[in-house]
TORDO-437764 format. One record per residue (C-alpha): residue number from 1; y, x, z. Coordinates in pm, whole numbers, plus 50000, padded with zeros to 5 digits. Example, Ala and Ser with C-alpha at 12.3 -4.5 7.8 and 13.67 -1.06 7.14 Angstrom:
<r resi="1" Y="49550" X="51230" Z="50780"/>
<r resi="2" Y="49894" X="51367" Z="50714"/>
END
This chain:
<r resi="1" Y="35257" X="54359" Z="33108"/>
<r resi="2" Y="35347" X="54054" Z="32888"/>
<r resi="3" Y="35245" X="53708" Z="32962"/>
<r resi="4" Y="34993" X="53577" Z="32787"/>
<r resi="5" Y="35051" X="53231" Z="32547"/>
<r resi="6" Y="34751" X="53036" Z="32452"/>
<r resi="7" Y="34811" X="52819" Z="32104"/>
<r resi="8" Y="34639" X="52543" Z="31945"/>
<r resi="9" Y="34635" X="52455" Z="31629"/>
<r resi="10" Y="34590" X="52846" Z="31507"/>
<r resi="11" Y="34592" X="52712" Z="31111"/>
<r resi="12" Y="34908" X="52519" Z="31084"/>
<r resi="13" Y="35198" X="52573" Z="30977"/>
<r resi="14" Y="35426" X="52530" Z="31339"/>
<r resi="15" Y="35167" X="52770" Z="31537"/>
<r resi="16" Y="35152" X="53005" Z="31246"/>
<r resi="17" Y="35538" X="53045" Z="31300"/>
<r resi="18" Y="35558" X="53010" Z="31640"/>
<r resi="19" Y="35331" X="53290" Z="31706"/>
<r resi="20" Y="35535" X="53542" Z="31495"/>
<r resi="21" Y="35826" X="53401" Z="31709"/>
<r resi="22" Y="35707" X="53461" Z="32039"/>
<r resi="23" Y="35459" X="53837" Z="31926"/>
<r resi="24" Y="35714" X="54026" Z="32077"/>
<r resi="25" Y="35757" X="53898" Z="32385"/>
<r resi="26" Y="35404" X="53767" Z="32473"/>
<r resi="27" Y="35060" X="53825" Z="32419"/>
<r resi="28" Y="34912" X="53551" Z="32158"/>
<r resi="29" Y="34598" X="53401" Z="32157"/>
<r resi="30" Y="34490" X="53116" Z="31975"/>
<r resi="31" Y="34194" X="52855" Z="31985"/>
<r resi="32" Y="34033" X="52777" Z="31694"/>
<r resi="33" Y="33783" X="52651" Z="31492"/>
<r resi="34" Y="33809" X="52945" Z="31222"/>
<r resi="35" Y="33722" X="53300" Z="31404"/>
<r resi="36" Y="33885" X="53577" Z="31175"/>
<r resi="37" Y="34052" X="53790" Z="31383"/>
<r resi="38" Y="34033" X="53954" Z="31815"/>
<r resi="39" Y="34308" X="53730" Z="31963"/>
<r resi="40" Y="34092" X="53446" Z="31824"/>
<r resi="41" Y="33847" X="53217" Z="32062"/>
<r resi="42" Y="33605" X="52944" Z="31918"/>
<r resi="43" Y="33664" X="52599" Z="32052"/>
<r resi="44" Y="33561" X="52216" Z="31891"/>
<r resi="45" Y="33695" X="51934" Z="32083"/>
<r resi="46" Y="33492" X="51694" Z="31913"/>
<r resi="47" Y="33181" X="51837" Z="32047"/>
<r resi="48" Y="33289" X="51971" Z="32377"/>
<r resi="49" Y="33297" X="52325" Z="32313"/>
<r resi="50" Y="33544" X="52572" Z="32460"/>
<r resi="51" Y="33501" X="53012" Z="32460"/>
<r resi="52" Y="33612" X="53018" Z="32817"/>
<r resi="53" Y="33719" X="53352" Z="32725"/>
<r resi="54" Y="34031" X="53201" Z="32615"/>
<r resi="55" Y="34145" X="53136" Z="32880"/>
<r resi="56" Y="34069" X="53426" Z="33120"/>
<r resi="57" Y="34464" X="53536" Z="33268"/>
<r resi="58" Y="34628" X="53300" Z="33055"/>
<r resi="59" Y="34952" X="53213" Z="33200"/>
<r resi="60" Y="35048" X="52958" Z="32968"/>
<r resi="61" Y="34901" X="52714" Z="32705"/>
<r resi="62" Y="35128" X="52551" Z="32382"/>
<r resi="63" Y="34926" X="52260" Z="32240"/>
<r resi="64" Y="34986" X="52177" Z="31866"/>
<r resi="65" Y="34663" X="52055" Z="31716"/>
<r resi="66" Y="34657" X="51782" Z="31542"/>
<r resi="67" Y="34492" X="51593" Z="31258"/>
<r resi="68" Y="34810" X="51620" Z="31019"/>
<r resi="69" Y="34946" X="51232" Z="30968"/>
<r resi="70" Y="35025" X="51155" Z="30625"/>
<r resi="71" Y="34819" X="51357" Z="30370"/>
<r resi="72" Y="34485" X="51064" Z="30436"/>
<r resi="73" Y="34468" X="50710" Z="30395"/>
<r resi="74" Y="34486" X="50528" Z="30735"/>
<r resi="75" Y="34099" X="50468" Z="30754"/>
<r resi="76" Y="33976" X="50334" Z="31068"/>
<r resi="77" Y="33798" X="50688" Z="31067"/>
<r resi="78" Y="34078" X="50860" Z="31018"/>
<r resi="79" Y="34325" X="50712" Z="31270"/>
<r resi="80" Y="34030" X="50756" Z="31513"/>
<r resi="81" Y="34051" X="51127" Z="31437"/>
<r resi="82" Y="34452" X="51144" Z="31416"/>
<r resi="83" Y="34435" X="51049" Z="31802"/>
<r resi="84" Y="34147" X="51216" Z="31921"/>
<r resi="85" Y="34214" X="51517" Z="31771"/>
<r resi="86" Y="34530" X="51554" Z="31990"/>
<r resi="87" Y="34380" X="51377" Z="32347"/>
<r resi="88" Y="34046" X="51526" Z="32326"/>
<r resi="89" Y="34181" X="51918" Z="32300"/>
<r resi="90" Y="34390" X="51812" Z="32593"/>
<r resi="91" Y="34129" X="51707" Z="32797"/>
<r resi="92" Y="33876" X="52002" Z="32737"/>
<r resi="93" Y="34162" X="52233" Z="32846"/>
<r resi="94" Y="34227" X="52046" Z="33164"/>
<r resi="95" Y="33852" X="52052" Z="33242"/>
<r resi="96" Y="33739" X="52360" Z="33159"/>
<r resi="97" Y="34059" X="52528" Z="33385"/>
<r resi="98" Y="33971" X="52276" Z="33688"/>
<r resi="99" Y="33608" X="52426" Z="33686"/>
<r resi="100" Y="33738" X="52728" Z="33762"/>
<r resi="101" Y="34028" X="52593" Z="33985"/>
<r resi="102" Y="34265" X="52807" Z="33772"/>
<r resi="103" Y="34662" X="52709" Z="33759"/>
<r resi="104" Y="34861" X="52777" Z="33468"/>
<r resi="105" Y="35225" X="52819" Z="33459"/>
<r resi="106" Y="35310" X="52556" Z="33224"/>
<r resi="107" Y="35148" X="52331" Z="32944"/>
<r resi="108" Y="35376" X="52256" Z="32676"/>
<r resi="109" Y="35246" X="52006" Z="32393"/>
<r resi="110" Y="35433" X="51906" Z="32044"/>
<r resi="111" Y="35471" X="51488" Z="32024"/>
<r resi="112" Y="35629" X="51307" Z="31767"/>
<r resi="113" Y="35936" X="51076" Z="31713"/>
<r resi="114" Y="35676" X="50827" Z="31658"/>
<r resi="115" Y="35671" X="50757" Z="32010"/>
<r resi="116" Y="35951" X="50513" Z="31991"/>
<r resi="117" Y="35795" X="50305" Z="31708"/>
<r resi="118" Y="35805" X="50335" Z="31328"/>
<r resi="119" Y="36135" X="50068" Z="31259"/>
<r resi="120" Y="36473" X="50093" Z="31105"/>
<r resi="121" Y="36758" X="50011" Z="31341"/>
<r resi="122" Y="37088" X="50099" Z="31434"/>
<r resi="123" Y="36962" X="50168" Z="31797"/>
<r resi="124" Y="36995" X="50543" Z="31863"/>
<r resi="125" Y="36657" X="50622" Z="32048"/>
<r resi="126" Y="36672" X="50875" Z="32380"/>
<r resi="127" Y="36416" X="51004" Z="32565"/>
<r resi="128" Y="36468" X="50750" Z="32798"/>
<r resi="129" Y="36400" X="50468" Z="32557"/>
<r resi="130" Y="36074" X="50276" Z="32564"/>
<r resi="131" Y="35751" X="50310" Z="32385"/>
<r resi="132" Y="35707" X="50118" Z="32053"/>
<r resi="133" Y="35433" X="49913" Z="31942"/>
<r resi="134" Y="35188" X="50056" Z="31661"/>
<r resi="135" Y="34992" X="50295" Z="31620"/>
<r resi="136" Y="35181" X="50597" Z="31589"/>
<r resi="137" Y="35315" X="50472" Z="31914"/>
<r resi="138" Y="35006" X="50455" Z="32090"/>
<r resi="139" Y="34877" X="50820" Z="31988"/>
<r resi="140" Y="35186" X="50954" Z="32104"/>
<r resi="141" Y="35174" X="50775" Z="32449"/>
<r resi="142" Y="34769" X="50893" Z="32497"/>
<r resi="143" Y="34888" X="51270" Z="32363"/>
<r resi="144" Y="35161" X="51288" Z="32630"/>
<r resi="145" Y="34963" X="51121" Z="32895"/>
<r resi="146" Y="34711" X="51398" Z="32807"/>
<r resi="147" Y="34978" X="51670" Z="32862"/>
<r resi="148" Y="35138" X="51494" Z="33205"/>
<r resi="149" Y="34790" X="51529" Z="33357"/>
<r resi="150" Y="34786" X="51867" Z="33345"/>
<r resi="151" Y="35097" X="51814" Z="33601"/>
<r resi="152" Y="34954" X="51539" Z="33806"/>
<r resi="153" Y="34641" X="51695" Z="33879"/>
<r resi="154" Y="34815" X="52048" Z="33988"/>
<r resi="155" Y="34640" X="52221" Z="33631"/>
<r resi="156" Y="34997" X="52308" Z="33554"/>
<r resi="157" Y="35289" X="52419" Z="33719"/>
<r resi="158" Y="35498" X="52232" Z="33492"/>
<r resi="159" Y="35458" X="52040" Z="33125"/>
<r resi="160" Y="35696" X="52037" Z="32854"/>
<r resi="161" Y="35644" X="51798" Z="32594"/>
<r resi="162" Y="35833" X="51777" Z="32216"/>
<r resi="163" Y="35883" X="51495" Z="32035"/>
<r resi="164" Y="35913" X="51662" Z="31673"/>
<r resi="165" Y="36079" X="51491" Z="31380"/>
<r resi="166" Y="35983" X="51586" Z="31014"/>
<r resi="167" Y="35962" X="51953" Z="31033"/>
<r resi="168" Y="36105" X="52146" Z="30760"/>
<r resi="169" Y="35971" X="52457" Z="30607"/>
<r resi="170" Y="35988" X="52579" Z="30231"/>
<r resi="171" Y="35622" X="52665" Z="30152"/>
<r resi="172" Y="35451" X="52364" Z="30355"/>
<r resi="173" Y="35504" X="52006" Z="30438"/>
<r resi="174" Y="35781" X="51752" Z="30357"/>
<r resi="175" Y="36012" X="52001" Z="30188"/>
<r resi="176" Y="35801" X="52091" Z="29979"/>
<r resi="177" Y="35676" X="51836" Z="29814"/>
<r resi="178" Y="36008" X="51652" Z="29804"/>
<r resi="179" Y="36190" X="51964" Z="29648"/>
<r resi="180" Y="35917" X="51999" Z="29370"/>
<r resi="181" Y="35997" X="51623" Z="29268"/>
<r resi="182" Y="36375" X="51711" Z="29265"/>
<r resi="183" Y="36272" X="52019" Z="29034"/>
<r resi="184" Y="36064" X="51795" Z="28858"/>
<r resi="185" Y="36343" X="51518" Z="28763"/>
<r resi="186" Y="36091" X="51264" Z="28943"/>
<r resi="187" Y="36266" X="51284" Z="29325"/>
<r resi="188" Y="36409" X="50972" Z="29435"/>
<r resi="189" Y="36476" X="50777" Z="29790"/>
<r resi="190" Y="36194" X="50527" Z="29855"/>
<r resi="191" Y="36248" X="50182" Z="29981"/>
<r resi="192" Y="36573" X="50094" Z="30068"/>
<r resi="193" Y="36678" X="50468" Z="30123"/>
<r resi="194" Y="36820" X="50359" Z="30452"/>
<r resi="195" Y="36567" X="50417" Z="30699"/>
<r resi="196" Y="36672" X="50737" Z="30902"/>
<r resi="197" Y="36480" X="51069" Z="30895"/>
<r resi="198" Y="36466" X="51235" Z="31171"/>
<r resi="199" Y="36430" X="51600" Z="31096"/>
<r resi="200" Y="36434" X="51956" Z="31208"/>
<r resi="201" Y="36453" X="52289" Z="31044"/>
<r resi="202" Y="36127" X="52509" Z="31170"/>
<r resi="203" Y="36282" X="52803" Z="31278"/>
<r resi="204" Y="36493" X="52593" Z="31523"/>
<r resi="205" Y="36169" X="52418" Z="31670"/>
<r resi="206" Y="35994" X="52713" Z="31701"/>
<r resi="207" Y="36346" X="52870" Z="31878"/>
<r resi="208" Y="36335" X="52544" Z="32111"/>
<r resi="209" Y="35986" X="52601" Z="32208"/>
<r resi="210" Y="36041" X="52970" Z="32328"/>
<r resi="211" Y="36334" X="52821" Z="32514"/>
<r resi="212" Y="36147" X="52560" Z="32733"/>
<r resi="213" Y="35865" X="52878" Z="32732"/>
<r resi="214" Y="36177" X="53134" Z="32867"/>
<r resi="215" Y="36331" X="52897" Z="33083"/>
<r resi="216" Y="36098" X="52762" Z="33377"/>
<r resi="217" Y="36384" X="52503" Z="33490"/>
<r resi="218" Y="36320" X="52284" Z="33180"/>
<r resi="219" Y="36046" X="52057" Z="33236"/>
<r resi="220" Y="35922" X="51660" Z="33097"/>
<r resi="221" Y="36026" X="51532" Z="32752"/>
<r resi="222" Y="36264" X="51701" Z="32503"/>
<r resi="223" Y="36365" X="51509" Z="32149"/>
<r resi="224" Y="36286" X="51812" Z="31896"/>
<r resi="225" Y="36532" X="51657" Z="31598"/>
<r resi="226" Y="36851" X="51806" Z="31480"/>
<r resi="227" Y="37175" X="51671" Z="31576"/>
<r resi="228" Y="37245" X="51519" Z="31257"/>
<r resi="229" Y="37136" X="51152" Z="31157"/>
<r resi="230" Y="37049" X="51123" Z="30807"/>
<r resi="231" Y="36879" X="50880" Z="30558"/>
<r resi="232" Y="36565" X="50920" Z="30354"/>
<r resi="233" Y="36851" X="50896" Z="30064"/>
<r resi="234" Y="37094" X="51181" Z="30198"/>
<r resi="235" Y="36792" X="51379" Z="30260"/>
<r resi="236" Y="36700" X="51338" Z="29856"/>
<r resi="237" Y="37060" X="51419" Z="29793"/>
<r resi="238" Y="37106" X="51731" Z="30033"/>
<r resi="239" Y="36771" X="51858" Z="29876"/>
<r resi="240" Y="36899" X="51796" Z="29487"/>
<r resi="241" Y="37239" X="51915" Z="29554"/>
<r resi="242" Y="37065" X="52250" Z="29711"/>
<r resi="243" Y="36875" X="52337" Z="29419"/>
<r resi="244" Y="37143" X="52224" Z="29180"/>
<r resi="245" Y="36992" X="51917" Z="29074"/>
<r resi="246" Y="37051" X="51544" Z="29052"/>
<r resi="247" Y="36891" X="51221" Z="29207"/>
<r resi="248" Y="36863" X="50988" Z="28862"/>
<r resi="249" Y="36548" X="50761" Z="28944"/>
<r resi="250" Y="36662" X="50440" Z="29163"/>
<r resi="251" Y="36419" X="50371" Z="29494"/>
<r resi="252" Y="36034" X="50376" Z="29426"/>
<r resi="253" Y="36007" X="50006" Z="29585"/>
<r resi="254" Y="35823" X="49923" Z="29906"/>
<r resi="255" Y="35556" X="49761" Z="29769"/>
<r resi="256" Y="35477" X="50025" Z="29513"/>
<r resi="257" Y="35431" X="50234" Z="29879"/>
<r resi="258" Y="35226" X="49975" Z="30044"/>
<r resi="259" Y="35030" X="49972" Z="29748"/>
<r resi="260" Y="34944" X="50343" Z="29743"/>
<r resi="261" Y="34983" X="50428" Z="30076"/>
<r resi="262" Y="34832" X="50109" Z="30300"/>
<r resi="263" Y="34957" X="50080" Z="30638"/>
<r resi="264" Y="35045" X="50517" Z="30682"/>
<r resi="265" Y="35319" X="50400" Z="30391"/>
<r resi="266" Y="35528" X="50298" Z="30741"/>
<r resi="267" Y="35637" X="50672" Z="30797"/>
<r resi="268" Y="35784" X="50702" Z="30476"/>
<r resi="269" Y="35979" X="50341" Z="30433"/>
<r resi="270" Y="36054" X="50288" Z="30798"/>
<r resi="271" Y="36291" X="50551" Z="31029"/>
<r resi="272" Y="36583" X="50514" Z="31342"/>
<r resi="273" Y="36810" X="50733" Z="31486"/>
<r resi="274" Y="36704" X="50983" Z="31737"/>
<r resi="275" Y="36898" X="51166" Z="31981"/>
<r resi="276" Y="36909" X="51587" Z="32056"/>
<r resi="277" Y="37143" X="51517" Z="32327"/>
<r resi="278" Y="36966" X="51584" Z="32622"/>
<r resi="279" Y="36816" X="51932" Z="32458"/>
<r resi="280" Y="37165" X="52016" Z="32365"/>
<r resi="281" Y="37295" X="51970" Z="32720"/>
<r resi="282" Y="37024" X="52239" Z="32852"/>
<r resi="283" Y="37247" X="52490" Z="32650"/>
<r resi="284" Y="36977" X="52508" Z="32343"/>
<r resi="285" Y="37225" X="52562" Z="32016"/>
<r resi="286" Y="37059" X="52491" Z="31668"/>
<r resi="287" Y="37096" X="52733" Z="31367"/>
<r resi="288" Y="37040" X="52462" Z="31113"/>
<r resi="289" Y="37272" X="52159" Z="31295"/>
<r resi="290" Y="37332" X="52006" Z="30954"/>
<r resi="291" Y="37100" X="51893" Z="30670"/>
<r resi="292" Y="37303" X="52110" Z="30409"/>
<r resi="293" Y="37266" X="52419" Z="30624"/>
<r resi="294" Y="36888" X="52402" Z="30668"/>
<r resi="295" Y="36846" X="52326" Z="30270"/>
<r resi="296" Y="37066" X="52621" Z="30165"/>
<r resi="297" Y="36847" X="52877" Z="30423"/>
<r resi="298" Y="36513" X="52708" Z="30281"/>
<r resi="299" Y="36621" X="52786" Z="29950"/>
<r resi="300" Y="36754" X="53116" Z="29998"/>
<r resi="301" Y="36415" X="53233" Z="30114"/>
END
């Protein structure tokens, strides 16, 4: 009988692939706020509501909701919802499985780069290195305190957490909008172009979270970037050069950002280096190790 995987976050685009992943090795279910289909269970974290159903014989739960970061001005409103929508499914997990007394196998939860601060440095940053100090900061520390409970208070055999960089996938997200300004003549670096991106090709994030799934040795924090360290302005050239275009425009300038953006315009003009050393040294190999690899698959599809 296969295990049985829990998701959140049934509508985007990480879960979406994920599942397909993992379909033949594990029953999926997902919570959500959308019923459509029999492997779907109602929940709505804002308001406390859970189908226990969902999690009758689960053995383990992957956590990837998430108010999505940069497609809404920063509103007060709206960084209160970027936060809670990430703690508050958390919680209502942990709860609802201590009412019951039941203990999962593991809880494994996406994070983000963020975590170490939104700044341009030289300093390569490890999962070791210390929390930074805004706000995409902060919602990472309260997610993975959110997921480390589940250890503390026995919920959980073990957690996993992943600290994602930009994830990228053809027909959603980042890569797409930045390759239809390439194909549009209007792509360009932003800002100084210098600021590093930390990325990662989606197949290989959805490979590394089967791995920590498979493998019940790996436990606490894994970087989830690719080995290579690029800037926002190699990333505009990789894409251009893969669909056999050029980079003309100079730098839209920061302010121009600030302008438009407000304070979220931080994630696009500000980026360090992040290491995928320690996931590496578990024996996980990437498919797309190299920016030009993972544009000439994207484009290929």
């Amino acid at each position: 009988m296969k295990k049985i995987v829990l998701i959140t976050g049934a509508n985007g685009m990480l879960a979406k692939a994920l599942a397909t992943h993992l379909a033949s090795d594990y029953e999926i279910r997902f919570l959500s706020r959308s019923i459509s289909k029999p492997n779907e269970f109602f929940w709505n974290p804002s308001e406390n509501i859970i189908d226990s159903k969902a999690l009758v014989g689960v053995d383990h739960i992957i956590h990837l909701a998430g108010a999505t970061i940069g497609n809404k001005l920063w509103t007060n409103k709206r960084k209160n919802l970027i936060l809670s929508s990430r703690v508050d499914g958390a919680h209502l997990i942990r709860k609802e499985l201590s009412k019951t007394k039941q203990q999962i196998e593991s809880f494994i939860s996406i994070s983000g780069v963020g975590f170490y601060g939104t700044l341009t440095s030289e300093e390569k940053f490890d999962e070791l290195s210390p929390l930074g100090n805004d706000f995409l900061a902060q919602v990472c520390q309260e997610w993975e305190q959110a997921t480390q409970a589940f250890e503390t208070e026995h919920i959980a055999k073990r957690t996993v957490i992943i600290r994602s960089g930009v994830i990228l996938e053809k027909n959603e997200g980042v890569y797409k909008s930045l390759s239809q300004l390439v194909k549009s003549g209007f792509g360009s670096a932003v800002g100084s172009g210098k600021q590093y991106m930390p990325w990662i090709h989606i197949q290989d994030l959805v490979r590394m979270f089967k791995f920590v799934l498979d493998d019940t040795n790996q436990q606490g924090i894994f970087n989830g970037v690719a080995p290579q360290q690029i800037t926002n302005l190699q990333m505009m050239q990789a894409i251009a050069k893969g669909l056999h275009k050029s980079i003309r425009l100079p730098n839209v300038p920061k302010f121009v950002l600030q302008l438009m953006f407000g304070e979220m315009s931080i994630v696009i003009l500000e980026g360090s280096q992040v290491s995928a050393e320690k996931i590496v040294n578990t024996g996980f190999k990437f498919d797309y190790d190299s920016i030009d690899k993972a544009v000439n698959n994207l484009n290929s599809k």
